[in-house]
N, C-alpha and C positions, 0 to 999 in steps of 0.2 A: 037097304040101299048100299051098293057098293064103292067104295073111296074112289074117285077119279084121280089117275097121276098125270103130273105135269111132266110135259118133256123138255128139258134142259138144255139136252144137246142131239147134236145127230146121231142116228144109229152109223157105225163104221167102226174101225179098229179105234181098241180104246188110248193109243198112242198120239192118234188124231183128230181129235174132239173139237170140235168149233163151238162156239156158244150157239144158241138153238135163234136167239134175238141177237140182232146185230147192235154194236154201241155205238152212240154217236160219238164224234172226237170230244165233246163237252164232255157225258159220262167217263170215255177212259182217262180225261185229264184231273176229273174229281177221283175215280180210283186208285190212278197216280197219287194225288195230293193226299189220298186218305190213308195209303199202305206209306209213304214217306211219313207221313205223322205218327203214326202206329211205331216205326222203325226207331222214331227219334224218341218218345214216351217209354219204349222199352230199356236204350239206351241210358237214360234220366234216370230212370228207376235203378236199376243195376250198379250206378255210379254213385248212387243215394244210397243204398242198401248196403254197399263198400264202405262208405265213407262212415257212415253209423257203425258197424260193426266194429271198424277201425277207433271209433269215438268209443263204443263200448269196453272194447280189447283195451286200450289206455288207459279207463278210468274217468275221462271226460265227457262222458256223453251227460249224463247228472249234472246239473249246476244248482244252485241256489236262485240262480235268475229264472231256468226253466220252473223251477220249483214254482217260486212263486206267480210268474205269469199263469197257471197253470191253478192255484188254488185262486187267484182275482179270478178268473175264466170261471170257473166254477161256483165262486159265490156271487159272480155278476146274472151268471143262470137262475142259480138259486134264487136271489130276489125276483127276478124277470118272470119263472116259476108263480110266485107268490104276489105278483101284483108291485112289488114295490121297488120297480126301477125308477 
């Protein structure tokens, strides 16, 4: 049996590609809203990524508070684990 391909787009110069199904204005305004989320998620991260590194490079990113949130976290699993939360 041979794979059937789907067609995507028009055949024509490939400068000038239309989509092959047309979008309603609801679909492009969710693809809108979804590439704006995407933009702003990259954004975040990048600025998170900085700001740690910057935390790192100083010396502060380590505390005693992360410490310890961090082993409670862990032995609150552990019991959760073992039945005895």
């Amino acid at each position: 049996m041979s794979a059937r391909k789907i067609k995507l787009y028009d055949a024509g110069d490939s400068n000038d590609r239309k989509p092959y199904k047309h979008r309603t204005p609801k679909e492009e305004e969710l693809g809108e809203h979804l590439r704006s989320r995407k933009m702003n998620r990259a954004s975040v991260r990048k600025e998170l990524v900085e700001r740690i590194r910057a935390e790192i490079a100083s010396g502060n990113y380590d505390s005693d508070h992360k410490l310890d949130l961090a082993v409670e976290k862990m032995i609150s699993e552990f019991k959760a684990d073992l039945g005895d939360s």
